[in-house]
Residue frames relative to the residue before (quaternion, step in Angstrom):
aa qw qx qy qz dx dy dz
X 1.0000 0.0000 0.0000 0.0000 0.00 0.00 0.00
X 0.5447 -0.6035 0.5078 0.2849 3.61 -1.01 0.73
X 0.3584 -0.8482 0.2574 0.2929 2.83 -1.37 0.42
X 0.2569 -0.6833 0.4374 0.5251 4.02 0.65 0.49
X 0.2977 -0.5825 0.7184 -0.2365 2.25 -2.50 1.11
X 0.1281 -0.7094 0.6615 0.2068 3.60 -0.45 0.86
X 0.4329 -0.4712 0.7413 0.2024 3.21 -2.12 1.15
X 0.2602 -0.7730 0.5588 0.1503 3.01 -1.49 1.44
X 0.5834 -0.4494 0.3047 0.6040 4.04 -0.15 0.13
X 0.6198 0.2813 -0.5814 0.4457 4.12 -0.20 0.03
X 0.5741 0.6055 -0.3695 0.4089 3.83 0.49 -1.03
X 0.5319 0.5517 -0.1843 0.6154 3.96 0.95 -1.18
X 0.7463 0.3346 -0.2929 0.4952 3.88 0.00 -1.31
X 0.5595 0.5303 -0.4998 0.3949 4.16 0.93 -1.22
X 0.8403 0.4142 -0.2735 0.2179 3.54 0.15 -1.74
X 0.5461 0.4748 -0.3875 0.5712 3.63 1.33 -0.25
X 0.7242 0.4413 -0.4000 0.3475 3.24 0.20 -0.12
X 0.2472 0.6884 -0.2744 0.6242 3.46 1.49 -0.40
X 0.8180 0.3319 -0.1701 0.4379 3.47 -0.74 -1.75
X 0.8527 0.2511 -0.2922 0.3529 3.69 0.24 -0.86
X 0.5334 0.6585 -0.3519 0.3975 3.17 1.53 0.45
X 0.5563 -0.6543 0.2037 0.4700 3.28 2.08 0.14
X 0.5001 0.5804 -0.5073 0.3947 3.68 1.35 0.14
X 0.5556 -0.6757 0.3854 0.2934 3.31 -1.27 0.69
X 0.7504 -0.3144 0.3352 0.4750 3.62 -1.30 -0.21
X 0.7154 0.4988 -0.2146 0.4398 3.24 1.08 -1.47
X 0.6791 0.5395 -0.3147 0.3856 3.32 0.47 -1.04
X 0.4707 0.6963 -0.3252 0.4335 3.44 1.49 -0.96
X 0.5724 0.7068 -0.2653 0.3202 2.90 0.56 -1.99
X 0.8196 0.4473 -0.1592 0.3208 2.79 -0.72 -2.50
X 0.6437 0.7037 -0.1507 0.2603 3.54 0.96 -1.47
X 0.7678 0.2900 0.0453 0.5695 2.84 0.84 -1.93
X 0.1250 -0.8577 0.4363 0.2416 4.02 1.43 -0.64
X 0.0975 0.7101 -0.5684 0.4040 2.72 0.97 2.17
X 0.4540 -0.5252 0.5620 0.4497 3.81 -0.99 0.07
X 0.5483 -0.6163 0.5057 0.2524 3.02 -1.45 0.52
X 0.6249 0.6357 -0.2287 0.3913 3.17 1.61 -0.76
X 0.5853 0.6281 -0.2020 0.4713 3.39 1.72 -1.01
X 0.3177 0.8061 -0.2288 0.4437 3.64 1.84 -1.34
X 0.8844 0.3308 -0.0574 0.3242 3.00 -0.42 -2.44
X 0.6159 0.4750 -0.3440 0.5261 3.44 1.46 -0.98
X 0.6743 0.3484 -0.4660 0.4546 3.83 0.57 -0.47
X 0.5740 0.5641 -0.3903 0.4472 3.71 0.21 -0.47
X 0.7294 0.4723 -0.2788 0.4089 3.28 0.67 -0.96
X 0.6543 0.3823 -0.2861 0.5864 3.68 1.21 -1.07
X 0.5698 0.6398 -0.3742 0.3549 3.76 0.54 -0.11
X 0.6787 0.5362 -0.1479 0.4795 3.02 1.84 -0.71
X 0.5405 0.6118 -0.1384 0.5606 2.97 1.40 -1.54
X 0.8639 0.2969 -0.0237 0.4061 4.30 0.65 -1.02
X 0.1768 -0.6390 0.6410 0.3867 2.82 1.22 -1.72
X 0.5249 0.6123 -0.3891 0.4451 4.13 0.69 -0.39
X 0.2124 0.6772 -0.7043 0.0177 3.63 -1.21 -0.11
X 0.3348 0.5548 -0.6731 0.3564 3.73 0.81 1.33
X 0.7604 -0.3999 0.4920 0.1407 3.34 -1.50 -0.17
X 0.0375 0.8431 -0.5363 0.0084 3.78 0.80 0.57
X 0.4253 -0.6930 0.5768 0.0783 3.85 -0.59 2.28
X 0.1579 -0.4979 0.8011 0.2923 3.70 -1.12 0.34
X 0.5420 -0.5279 0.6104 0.2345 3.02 -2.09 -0.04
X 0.2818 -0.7956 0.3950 0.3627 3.25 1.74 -1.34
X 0.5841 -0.5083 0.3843 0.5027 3.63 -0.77 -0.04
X 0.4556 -0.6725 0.5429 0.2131 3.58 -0.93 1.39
X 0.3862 -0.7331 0.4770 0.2930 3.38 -1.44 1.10
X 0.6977 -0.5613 0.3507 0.2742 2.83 -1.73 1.75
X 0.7595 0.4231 -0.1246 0.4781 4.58 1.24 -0.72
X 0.2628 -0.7603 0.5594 0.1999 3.24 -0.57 0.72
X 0.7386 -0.3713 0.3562 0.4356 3.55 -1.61 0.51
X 0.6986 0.5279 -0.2496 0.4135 3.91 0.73 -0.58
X 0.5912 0.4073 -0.2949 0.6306 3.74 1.32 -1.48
X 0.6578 0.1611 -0.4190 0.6048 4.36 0.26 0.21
X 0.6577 0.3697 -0.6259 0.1975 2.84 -0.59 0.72
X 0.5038 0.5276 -0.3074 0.6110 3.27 1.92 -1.03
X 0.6479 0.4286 -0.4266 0.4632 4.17 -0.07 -0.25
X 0.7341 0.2515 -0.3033 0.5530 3.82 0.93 -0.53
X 0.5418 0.5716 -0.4532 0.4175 3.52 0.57 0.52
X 0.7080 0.5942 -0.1275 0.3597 2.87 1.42 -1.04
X 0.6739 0.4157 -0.1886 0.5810 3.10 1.52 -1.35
X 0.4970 0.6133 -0.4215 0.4464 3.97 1.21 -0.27
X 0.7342 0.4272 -0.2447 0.4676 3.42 1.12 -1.05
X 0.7460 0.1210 -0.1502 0.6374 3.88 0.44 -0.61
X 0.1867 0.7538 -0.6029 -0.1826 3.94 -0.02 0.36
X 0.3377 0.6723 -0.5837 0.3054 3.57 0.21 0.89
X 0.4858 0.6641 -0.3899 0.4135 3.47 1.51 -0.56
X 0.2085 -0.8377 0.4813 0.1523 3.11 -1.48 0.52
X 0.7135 -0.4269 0.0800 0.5497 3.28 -0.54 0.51
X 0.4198 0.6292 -0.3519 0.5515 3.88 1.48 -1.21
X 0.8825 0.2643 -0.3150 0.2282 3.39 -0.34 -1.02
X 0.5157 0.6875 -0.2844 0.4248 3.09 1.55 -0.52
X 0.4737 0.5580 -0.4130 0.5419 3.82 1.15 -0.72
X 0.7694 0.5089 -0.3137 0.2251 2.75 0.12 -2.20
X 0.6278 0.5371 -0.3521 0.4398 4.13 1.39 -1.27
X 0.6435 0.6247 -0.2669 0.3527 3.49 1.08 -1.12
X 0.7064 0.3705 -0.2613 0.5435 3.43 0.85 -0.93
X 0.5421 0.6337 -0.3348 0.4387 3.95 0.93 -0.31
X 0.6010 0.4067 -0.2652 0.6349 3.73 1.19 -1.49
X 0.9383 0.0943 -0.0173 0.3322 3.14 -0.56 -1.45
X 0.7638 -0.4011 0.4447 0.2406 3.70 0.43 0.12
X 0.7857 0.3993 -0.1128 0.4588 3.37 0.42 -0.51
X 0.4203 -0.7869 0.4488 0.0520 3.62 -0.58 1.38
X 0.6668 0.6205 -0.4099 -0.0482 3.66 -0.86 0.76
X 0.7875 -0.4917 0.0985 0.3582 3.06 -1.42 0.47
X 0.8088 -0.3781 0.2883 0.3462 3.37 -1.09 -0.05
X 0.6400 0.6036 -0.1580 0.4483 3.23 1.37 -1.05
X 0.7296 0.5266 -0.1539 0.4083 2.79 1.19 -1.33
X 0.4813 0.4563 -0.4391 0.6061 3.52 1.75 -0.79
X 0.7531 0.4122 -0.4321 0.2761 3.78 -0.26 -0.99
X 0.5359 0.5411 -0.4123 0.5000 3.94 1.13 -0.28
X 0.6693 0.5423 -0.2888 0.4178 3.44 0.70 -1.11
X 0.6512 0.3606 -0.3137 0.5895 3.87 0.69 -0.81
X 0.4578 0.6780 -0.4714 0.3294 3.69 0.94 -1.03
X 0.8493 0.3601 -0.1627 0.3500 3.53 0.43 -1.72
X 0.4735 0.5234 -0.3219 0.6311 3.76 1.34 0.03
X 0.6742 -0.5167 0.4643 0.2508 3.98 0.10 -0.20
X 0.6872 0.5441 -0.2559 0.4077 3.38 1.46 -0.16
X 0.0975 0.8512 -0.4977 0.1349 3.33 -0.78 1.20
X 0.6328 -0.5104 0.3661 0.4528 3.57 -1.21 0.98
X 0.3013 0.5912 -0.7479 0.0205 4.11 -1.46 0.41
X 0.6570 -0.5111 0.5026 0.2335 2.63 -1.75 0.13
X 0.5078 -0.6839 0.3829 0.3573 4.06 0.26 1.04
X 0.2831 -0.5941 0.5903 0.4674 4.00 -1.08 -0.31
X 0.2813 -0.6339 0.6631 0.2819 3.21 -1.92 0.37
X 0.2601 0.6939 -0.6706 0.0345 3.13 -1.74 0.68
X 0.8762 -0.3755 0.2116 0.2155 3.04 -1.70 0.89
X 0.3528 -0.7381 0.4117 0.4016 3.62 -0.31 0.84
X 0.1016 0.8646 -0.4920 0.0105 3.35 -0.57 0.50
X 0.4854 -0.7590 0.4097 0.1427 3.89 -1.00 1.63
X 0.5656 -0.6752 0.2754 0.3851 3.33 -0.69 0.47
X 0.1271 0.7598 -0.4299 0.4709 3.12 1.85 0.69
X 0.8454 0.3832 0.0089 0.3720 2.80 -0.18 -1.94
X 0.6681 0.4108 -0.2987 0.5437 3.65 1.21 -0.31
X 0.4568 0.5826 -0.2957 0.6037 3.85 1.36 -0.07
X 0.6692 0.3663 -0.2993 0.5731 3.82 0.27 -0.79
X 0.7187 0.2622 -0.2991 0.5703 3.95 -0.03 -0.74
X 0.7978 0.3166 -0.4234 0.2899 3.22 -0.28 -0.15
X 0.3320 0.6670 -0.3682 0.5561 3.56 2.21 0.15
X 0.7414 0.4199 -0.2971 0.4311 3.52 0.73 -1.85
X 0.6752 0.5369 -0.4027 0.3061 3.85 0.43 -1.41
X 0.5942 0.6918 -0.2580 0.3189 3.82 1.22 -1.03
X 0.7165 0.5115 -0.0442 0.4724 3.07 1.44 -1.49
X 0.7646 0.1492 -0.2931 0.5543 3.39 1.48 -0.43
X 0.5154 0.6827 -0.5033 0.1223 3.41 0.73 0.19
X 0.7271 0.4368 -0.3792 0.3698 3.44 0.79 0.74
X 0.0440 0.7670 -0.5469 0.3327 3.60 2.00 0.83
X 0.3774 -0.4326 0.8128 0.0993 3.28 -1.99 0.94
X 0.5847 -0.4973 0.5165 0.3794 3.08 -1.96 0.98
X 0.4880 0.6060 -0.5006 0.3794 4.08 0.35 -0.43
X 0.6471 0.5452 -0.2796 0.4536 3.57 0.81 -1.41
X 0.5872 0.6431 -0.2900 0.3969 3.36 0.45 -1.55
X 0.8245 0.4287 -0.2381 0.2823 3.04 -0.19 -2.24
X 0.6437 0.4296 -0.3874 0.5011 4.02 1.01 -0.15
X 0.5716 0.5849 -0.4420 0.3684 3.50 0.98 0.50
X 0.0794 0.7250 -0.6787 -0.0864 3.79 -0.66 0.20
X 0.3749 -0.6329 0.6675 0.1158 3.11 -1.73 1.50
X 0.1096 0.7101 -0.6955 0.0058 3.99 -0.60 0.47
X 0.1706 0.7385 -0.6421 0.1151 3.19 -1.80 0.67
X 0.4940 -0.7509 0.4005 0.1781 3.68 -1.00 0.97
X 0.0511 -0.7434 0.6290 0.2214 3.55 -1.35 -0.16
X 0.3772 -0.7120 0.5755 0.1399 2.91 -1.15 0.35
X 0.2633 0.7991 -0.5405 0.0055 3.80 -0.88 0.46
X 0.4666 -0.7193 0.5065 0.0910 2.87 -0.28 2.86
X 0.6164 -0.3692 0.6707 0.1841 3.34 -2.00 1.45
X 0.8164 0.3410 -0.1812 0.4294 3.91 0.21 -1.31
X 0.5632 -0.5317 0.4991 0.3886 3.97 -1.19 0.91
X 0.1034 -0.6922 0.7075 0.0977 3.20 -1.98 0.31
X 0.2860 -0.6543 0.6742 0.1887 3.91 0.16 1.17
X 0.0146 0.6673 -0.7426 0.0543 2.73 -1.63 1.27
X 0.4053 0.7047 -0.4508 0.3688 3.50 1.09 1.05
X 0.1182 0.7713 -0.4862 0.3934 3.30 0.98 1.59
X 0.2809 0.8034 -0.5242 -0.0289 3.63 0.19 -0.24
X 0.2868 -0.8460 0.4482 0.0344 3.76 -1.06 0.77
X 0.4000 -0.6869 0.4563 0.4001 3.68 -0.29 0.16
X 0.0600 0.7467 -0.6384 0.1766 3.65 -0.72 0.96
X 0.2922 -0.6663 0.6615 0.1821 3.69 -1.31 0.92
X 0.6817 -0.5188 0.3731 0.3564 3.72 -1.16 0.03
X 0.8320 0.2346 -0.1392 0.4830 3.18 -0.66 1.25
X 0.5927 0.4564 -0.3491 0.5644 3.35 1.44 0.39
X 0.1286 0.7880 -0.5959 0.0866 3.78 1.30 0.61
X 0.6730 0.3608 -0.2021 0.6133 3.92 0.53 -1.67
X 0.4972 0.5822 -0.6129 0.1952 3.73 -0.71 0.20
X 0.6594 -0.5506 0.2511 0.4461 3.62 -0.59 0.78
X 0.6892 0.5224 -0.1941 0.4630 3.43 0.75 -2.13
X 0.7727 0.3102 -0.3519 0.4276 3.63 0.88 -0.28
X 0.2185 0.7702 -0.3838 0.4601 4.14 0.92 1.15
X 0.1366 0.7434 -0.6547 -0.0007 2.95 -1.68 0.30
X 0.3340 -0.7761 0.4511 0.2873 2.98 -0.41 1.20
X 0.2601 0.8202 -0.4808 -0.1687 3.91 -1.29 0.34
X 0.5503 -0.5226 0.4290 0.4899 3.84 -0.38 1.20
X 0.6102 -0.2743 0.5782 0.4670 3.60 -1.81 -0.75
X 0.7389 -0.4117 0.4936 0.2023 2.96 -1.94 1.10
X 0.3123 -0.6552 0.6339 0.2672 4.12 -0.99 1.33
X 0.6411 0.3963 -0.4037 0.5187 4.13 -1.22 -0.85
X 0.8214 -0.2857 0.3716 0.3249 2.65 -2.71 0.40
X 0.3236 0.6610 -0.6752 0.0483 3.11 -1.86 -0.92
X 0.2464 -0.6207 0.6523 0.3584 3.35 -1.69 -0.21
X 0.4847 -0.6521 0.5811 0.0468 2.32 -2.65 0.16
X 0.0035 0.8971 -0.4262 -0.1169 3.27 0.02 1.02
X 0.3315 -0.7232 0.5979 0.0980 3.85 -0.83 0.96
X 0.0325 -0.7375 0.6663 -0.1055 3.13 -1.30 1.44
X 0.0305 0.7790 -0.6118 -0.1342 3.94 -1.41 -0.08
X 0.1293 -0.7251 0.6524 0.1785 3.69 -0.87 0.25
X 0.4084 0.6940 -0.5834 -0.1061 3.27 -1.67 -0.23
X 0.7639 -0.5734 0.0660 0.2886 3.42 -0.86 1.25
X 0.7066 0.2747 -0.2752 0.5911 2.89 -0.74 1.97
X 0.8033 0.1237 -0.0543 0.5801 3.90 0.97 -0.41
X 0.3611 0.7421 -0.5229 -0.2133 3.24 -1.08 -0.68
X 0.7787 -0.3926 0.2611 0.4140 3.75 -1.25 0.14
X 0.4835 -0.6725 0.4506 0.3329 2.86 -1.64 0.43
X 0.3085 -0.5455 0.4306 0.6495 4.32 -0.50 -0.28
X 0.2788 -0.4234 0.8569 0.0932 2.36 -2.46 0.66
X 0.0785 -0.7557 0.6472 0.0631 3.73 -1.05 1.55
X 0.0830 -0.8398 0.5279 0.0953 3.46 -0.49 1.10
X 0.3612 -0.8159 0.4332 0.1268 3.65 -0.34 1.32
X 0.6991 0.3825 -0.2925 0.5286 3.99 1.07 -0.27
X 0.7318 -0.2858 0.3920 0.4786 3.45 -1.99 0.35
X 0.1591 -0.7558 0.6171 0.1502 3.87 -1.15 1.04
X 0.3516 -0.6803 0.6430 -0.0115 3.30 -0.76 1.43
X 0.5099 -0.4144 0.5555 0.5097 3.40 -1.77 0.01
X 0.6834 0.5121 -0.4913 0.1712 3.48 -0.40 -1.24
X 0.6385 0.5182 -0.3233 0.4684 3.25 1.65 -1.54
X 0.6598 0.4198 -0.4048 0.4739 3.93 0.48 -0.79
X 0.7051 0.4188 -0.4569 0.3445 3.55 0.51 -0.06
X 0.7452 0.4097 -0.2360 0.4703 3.45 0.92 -1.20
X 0.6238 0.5174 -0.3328 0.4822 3.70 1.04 -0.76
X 0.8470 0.4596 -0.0062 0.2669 3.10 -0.15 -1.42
X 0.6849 0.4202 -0.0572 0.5925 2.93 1.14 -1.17
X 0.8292 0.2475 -0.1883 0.4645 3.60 -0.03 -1.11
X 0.8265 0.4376 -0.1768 0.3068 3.30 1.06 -0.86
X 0.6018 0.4269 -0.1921 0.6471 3.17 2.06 -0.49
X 0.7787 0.4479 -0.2216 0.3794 3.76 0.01 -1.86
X 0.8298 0.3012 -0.2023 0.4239 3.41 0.87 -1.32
X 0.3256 0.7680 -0.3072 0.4579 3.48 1.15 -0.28
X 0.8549 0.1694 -0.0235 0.4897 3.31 0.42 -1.31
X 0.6314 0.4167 -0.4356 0.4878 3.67 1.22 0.28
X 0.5902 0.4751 -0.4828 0.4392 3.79 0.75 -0.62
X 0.4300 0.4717 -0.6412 0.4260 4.33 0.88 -0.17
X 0.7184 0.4968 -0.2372 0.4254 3.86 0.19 -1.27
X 0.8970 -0.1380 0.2154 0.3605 3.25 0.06 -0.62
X 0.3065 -0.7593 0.5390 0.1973 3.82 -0.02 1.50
X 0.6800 0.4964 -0.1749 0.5104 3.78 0.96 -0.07
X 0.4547 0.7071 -0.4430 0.3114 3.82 0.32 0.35
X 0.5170 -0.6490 0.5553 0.0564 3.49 -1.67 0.68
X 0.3568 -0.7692 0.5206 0.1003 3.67 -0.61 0.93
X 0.2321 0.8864 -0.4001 -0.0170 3.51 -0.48 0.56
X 0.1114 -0.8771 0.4673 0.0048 3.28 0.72 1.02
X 0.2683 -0.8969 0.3392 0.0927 3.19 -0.88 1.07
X 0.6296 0.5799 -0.1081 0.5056 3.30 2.20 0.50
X 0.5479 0.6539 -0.1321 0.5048 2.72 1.70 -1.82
X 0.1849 0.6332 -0.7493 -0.0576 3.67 -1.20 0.10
């Protein structure tokens, strides 16, 4: 298929001239490798006006003003748990002015803001952000030698009981880890198991599924002595613990 092309007004002035000079549509055509079909519609409005500019809609005018987006992205920046519903629902309340869902999700659309699904992670005090960011400082300049007596272990958990993860949050690209875009969530309530893993460089453990409520005693006597440590003193009578959940 060709590609279209707007006729500019000297292009518009060639082909009528042409026409009233007695050359046909076709002949135009072939000449200029215009459709023949494009021709008839200018010829035709040429007739119909005398004109052969280009007549611009304006288009349907937008339903928000520069101010109602700015107040919908203010809005969703501030609670982004809102949803697109609720966001109308603030918009028509402030200012009057009705719209649809779509129209909020285009509106955040063009600013960078879109529906995801937040990260989860462990509550954690500013305690607890101080220590890791104490710990990451101190080894970030280890040699793979250093490392290789380290093993990282850590658990999952997959609950018997659902977890709805139909939360969704406003979030721009690249701001997945940013605090405001989180939720904190403890460990999963109901049954379920637990499976127990460890790496460390070059090897790493085998699972250990543990089917009851894990307790210290059990993470100490199970897990620990009987699984984690077990299988590093084969490797190494020297080695580091590094759990990646536990505190």
């Amino acid at each position: 298929m060709a590609q279209r092309k707007h006729l500019d007004d000297f292009l518009c002035g060639r082909i009528i001239g042409r026409l009233e000079c007695g050359s046909t549509q076709l002949e135009v055509s072939e000449e200029l490798g215009i459709a023949q079909s494009v021709i008839s519609r200018l010829w035709q409005r040429f007739q119909d006006d005398g004109n052969v500019s280009r007549c611009y809609s304006t288009g349907r005018p937008r339903v928000t003003t520069p101010n109602e987006d700015r107040y919908l992205a203010v809005t969703a920046k501030r609670n982004r748990r809102s949803t697109a519903s609720d966001l109308s629902r603030q918009l028509s309340s402030a200012t009057g002015t009705t719209v649809s869902r779509q129209t909020v999700y285009r509106r955040l659309g063009h600013i960078g803001l879109y529906a995801r699904r937040p990260v989860r992670c462990v509550p954690l005090t500013a305690t607890h952000c101080r220590l890791r960011l104490t710990w990451s400082r101190e080894h970030a300049l280890w040699t793979p030698q250093q490392w290789s007596c380290v093993m990282f272990s850590d658990e999952s958990r997959f609950s018997l009981q659902s977890d709805s993860r139909r939360t969704f949050i406003w979030r721009a690209p690249g701001t997945l880890y940013h605090q405001e875009n989180t939720i904190e969530r403890h460990r999963y309530g109901g049954a379920g198991w637990l499976v127990c893993g460890g790496i460390i460089l070059g090897s790493r453990t085998d699972l250990h599924v543990q089917s009851v409520t894990l307790t210290d005693h059990i993470y100490r006597d199970v897990i620990l002595e009987q699984h984690t440590n077990a299988f590093n003193w084969k490797i190494s009578p020297v080695w580091i613990g590094q759990h990646t959940h536990r505190t």
